[in-house]
C-alpha positions as CSV (number, residue, x, y, z in Angstrom):
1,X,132.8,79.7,81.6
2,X,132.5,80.1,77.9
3,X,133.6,83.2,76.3
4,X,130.1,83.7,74.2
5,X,128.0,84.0,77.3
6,X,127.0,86.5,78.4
7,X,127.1,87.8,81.9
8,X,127.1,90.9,84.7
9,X,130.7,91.9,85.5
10,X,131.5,94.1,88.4
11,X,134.1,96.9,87.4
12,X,135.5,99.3,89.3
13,X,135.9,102.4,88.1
14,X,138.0,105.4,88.6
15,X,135.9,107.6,91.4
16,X,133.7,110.3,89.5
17,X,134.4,108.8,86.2
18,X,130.4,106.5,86.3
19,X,129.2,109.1,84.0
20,X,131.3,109.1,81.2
21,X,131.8,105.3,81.9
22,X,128.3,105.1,81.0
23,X,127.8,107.4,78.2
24,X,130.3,105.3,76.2
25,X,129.2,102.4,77.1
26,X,125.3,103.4,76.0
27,X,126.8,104.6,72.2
28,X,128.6,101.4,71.9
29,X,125.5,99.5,72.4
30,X,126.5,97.8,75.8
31,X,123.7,97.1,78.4
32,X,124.9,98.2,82.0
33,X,124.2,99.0,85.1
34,X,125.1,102.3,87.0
35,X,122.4,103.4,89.8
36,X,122.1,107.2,90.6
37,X,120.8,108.8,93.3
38,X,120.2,112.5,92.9
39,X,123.1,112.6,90.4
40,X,125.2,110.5,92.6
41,X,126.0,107.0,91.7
42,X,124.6,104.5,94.4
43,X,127.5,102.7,94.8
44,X,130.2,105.1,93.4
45,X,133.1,103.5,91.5
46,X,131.4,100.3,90.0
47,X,129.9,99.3,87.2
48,X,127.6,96.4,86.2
49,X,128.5,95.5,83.1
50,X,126.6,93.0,80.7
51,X,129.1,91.3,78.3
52,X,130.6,88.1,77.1
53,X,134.2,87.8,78.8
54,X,136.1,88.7,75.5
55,X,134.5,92.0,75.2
56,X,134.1,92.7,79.4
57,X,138.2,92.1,79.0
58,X,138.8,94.8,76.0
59,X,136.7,97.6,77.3
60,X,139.3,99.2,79.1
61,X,141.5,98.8,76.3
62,X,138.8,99.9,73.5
63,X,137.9,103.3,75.8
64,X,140.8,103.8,77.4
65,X,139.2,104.5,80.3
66,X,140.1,103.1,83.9
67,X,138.0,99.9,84.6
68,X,138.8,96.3,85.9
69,X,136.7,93.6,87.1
70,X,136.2,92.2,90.4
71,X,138.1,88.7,90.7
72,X,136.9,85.9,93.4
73,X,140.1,84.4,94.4
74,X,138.7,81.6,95.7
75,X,136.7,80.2,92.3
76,X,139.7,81.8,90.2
77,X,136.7,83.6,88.4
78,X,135.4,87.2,87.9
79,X,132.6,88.2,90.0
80,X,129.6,87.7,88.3
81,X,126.1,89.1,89.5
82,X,123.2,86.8,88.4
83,X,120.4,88.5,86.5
84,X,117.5,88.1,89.1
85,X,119.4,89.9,91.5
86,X,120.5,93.1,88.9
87,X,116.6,92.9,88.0
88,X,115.6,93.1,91.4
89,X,118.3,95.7,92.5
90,X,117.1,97.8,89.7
91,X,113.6,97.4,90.9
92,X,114.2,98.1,94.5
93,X,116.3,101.9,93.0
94,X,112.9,103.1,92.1
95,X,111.7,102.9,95.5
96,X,114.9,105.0,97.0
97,X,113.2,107.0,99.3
98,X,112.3,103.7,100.7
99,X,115.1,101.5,100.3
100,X,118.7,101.2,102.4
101,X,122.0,100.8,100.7
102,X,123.9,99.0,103.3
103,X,127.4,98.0,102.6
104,X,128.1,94.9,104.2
105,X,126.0,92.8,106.2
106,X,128.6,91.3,109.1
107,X,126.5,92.1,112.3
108,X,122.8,91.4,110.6
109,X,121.2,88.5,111.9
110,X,118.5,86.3,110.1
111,X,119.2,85.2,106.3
112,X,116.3,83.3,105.5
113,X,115.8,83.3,102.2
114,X,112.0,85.1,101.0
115,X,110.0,86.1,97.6
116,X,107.8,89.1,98.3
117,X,104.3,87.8,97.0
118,X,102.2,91.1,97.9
119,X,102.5,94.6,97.3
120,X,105.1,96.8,95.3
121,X,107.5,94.5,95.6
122,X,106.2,91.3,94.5
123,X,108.6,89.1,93.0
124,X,111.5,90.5,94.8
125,X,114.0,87.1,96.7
126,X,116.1,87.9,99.0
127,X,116.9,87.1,102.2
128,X,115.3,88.4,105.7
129,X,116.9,90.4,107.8
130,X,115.9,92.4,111.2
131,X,117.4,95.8,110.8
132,X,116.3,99.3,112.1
133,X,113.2,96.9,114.5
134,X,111.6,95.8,110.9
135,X,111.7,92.4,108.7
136,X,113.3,93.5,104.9
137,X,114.2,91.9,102.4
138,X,117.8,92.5,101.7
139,X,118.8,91.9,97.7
140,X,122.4,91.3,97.9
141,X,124.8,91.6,95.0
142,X,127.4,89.5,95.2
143,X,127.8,89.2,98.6
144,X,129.7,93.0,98.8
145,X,127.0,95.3,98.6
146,X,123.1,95.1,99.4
147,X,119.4,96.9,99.3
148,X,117.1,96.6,101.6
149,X,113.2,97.1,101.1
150,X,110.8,99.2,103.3
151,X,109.0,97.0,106.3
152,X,107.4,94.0,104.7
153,X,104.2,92.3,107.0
154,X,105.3,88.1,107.2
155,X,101.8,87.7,105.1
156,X,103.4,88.9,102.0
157,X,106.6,86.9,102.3
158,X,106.9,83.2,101.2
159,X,109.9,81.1,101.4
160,X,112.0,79.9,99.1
């Protein structure tokens, strides 16, 4: 991975700390992402943020605030979130009163990977999933944490 590009990094953060996480990260100029939910973060203690890996590495340093960075053992790598999937997670927030945060997806069955063609959430991919008795499309970040769409008719899916 070179160090100049740029990239999503999952931090975690100390618990209750997402706000003042984000206000310095918005006066230093540094696009993130930090999802709330009637003034409760989404997914409390992380933080997407969008850096090159020299600068993701001195943030905690710089603000002296709590944050590290998810690490995939297995690639030797820190977790990185592709930007189609922080787009679409964004996206799918605005719905919340439609949309399911659901933390892990062990006992879901389907998977087949979709792009929502129709309706309010064309251009949405994902993958398929049966849960509560309807089809959604499930946007998955990084494998750890997901959001789910309202019921989506098969007519407005294609796959991918």
């Amino acid at each position: 991975m070179k160090q100049s590009i740029v990239h999503w990094f999952v931090a975690k953060v100390k618990p209750r700390t997402e706000k003042k996480i984000k206000a310095y990260l918005e006066a230093k100029g540094i696009e993130h992402c930090i999802l709330f939910r009637e003034e409760e973060p989404v997914l409390p203690g992380f933080v997407f943020i969008r850096a090159n890996r020299d600068q993701a590495l001195s943030l905690p340093a710089e603000s002296g605030l709590k944050i590290s960075y998810l690490y995939d053992t297995m690639s030797k790598r820190f977790q990185i979130i592709p930007d189609k999937q922080i787009t679409d997670f964004k996206f799918l927030h605005h719905f919340a009163d439609r949309t399911l945060v659901l933390p892990n997806l062990k006992n879901l069955r389907g998977g087949e990977k979709v792009r929502v063609i129709k309706g309010e959430f064309a251009g949405i991919e994902g993958e398929l999933y049966r849960i509560k008795g309807h089809k959604r499309v499930v946007v998955r970040l990084g494998g750890w944490v997901s959001l789910a769409t309202a019921y989506i008719p098969r007519e407005c899916l294609e796959r991918i």
